[in-house]
VEXVOVEX-475427 format. One line per 10 residues: number of its first residue (from 1); for each residue x, y, z of N, C-alpha, C, O, CB. Coordinates in pm, whole numbers, always signed. Each point is the difference from the previous one (the first is absolute). Glycine has a CB too. Layout:
// VEXVOVEX-475427
NUM = X,Y,Z,X,Y,Z,X,Y,Z,X,Y,Z,X,Y,Z  ...
This chain:
// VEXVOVEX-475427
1 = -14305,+4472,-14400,-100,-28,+100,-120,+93,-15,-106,-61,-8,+286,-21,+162  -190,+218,-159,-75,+90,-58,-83,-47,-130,-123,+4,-1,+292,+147,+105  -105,-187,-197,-40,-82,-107,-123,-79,+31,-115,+30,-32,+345,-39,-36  -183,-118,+147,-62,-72,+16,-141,+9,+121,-108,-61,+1,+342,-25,-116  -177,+186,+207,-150,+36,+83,-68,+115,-112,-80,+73,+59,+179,-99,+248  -89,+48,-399,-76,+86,-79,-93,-105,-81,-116,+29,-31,+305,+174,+18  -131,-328,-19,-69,-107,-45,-95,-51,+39,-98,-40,-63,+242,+17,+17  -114,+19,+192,-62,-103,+102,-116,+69,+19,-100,-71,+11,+296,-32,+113  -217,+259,-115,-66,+83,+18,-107,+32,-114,-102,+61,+32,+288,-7,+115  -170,-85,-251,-53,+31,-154,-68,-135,+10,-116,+11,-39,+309,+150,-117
11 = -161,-300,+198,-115,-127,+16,-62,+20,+91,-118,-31,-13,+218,-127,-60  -73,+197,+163,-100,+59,+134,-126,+39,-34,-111,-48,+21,+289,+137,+87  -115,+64,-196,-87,+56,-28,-110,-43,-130,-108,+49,-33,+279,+97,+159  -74,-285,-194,-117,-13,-155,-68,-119,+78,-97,-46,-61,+249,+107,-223  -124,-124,+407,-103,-134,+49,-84,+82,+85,-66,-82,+63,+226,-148,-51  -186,+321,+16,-98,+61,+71,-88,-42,-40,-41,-97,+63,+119,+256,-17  -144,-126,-142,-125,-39,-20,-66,-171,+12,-119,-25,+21,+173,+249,-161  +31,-306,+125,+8,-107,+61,-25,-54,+102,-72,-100,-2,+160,+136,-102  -40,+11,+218,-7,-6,+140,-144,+4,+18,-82,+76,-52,+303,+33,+108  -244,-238,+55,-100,+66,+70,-38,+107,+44,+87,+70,+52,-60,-207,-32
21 = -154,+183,-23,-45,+154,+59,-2,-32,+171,+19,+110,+53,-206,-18,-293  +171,-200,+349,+27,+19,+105,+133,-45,+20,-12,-123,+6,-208,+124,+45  +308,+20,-41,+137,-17,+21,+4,+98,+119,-73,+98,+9,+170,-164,-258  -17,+33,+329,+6,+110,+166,+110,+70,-39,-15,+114,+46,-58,-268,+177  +183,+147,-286,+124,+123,-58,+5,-31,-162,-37,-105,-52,+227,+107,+294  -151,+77,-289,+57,+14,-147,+112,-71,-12,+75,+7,+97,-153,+203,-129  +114,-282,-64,+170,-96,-14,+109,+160,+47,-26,+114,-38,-31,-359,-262  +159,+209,+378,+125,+79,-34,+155,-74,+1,+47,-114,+2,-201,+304,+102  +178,-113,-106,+182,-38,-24,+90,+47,+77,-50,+99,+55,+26,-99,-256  +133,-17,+237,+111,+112,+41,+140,-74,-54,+22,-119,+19,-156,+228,+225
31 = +229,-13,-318,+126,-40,-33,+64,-28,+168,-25,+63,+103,+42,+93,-376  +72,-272,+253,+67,-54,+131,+100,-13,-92,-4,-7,-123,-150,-116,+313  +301,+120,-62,+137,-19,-104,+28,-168,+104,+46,+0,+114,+103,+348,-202  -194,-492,+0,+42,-114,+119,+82,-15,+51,+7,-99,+73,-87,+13,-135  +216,+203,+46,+175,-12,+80,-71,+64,+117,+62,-28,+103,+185,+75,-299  -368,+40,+225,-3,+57,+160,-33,-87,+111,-93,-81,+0,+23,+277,-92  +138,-180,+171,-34,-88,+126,-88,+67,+92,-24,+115,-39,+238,-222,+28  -273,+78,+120,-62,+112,+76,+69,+22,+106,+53,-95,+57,-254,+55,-123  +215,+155,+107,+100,+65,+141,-130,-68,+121,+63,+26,+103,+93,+293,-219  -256,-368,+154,-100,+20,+80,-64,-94,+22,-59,+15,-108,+54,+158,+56
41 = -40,-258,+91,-60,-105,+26,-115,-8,+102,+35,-89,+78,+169,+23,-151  -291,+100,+100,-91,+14,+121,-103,-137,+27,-50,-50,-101,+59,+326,+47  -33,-320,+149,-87,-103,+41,-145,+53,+109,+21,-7,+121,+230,-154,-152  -338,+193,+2,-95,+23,+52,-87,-113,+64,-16,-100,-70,+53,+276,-73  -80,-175,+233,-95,-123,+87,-104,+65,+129,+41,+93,+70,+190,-282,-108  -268,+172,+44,-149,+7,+120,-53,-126,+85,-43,-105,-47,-51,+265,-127  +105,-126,+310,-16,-100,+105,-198,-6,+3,-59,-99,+43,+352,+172,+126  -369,+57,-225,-111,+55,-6,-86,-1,-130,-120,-23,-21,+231,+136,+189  -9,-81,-247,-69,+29,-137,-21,-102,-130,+97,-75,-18,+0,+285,+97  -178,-222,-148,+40,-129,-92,+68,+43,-110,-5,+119,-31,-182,-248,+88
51 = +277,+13,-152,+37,+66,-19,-8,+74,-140,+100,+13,-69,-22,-121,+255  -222,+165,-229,-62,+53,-118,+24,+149,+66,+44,+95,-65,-239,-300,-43  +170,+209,+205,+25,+108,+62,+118,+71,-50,+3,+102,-68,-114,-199,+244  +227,+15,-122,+141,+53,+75,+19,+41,-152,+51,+110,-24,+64,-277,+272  -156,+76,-360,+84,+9,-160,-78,+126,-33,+63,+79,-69,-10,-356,-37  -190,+317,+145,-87,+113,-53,+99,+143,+47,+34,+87,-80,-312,-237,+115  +308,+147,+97,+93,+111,+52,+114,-10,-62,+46,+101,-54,-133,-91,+257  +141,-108,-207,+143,+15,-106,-26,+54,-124,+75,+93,-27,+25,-286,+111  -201,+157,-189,+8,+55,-116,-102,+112,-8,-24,+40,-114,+113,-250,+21  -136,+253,+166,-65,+132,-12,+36,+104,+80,-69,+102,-12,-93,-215,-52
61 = +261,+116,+152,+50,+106,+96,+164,-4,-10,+70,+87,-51,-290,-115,+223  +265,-100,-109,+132,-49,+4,+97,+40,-169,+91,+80,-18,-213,-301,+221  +53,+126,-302,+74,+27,-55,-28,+158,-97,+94,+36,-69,-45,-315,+115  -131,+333,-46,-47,+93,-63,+151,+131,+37,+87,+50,-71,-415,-154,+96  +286,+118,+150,+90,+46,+43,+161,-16,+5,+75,+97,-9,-278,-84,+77  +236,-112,-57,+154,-48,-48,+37,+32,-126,+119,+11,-29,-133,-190,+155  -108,+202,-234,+21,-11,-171,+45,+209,+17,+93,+43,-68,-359,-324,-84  +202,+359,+228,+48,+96,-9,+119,+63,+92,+31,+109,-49,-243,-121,-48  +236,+3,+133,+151,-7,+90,+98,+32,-95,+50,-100,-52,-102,-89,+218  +97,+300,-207,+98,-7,-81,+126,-51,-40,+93,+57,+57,-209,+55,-18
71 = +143,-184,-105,+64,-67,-76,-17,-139,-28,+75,-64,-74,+39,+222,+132  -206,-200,-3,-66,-135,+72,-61,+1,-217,-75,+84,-49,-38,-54,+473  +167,-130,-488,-51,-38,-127,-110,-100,-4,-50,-21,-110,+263,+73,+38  -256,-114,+172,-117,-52,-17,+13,-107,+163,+94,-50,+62,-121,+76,-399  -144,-23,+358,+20,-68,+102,-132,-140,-11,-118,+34,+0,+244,+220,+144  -92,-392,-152,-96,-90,-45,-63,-82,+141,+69,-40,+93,+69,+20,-349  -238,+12,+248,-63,-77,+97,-69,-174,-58,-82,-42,-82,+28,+326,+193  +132,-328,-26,-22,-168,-56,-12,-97,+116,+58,-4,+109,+94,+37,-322  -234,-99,+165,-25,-146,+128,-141,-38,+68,-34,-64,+99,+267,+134,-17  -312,+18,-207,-161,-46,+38,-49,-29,-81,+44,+53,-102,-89,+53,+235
81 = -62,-193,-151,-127,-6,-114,+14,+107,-50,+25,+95,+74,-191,-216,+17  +154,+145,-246,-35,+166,-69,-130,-92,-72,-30,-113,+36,+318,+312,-108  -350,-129,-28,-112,-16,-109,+95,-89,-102,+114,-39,+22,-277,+294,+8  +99,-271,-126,+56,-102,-57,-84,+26,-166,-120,-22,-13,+174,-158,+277  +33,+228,-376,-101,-43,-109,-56,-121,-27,+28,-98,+70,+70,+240,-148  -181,-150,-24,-65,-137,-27,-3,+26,-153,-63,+90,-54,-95,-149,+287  +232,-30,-293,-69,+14,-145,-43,-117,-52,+48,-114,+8,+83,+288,-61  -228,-131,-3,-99,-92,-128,+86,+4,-114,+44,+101,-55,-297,-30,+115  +279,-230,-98,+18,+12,-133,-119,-78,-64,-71,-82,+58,+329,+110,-34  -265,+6,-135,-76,-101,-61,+82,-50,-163,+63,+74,-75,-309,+47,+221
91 = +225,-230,-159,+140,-83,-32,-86,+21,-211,+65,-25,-102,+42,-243,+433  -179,+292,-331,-98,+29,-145,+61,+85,-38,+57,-5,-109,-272,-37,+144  +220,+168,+63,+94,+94,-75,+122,+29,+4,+25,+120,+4,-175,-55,-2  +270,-165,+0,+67,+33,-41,+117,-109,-85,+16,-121,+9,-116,+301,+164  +160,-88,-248,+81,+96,+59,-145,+132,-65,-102,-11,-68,+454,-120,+59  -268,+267,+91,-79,+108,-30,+27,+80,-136,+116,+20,-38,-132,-14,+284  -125,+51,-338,+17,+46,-87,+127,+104,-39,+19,+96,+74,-248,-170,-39  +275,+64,-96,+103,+140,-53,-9,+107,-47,+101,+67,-22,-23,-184,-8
């Protein structure tokens, strides 16, 4: 597994230059093992707030904080619109040079 996020990490790093220059984060990764289940389940909602809101506090406070809690191996926030890549292909070039 090491192996292979060392890989994943080495294309990361050789498509950089590739990438659009406005991109809002850099590509990343994280090794996950798919046998984990999650101990935690949380449902967030607002009678007040919309809900771009409620998901903005979850992933910028909520889960930030849960992610350090010790022993806590990761904590994911899911169930809103995120950004979305877009890619261009253009079908002339390819396949891509070698």
């Amino acid at each position: 597994m090491d192996a292979a996020a060392h890989d994943v990490q080495a294309a990361i790093n050789a498509a950089a230059a590739d990438l659009p220059i406005n991109l809002p984060n850099p590509p990343t990764y994280r090794k996950v093992n798919p046998a984990d289940t999650p101990i935690l389940v949380l449902a967030l909602t607002s009678d007040t707030l919309p809900q771009s809101k409620v998901f903005e506090f979850a992933d910028s406070i909520l889960g930030q904080r849960l992610s350090q809690i010790e022993g806590v191996s990761q904590a994911v926030i899911n169930g809103a619109e995120k950004s979305a890549v877009r890619v261009r292909v253009d079908p002339a070039r390819w396949p891509p040079p070698r």
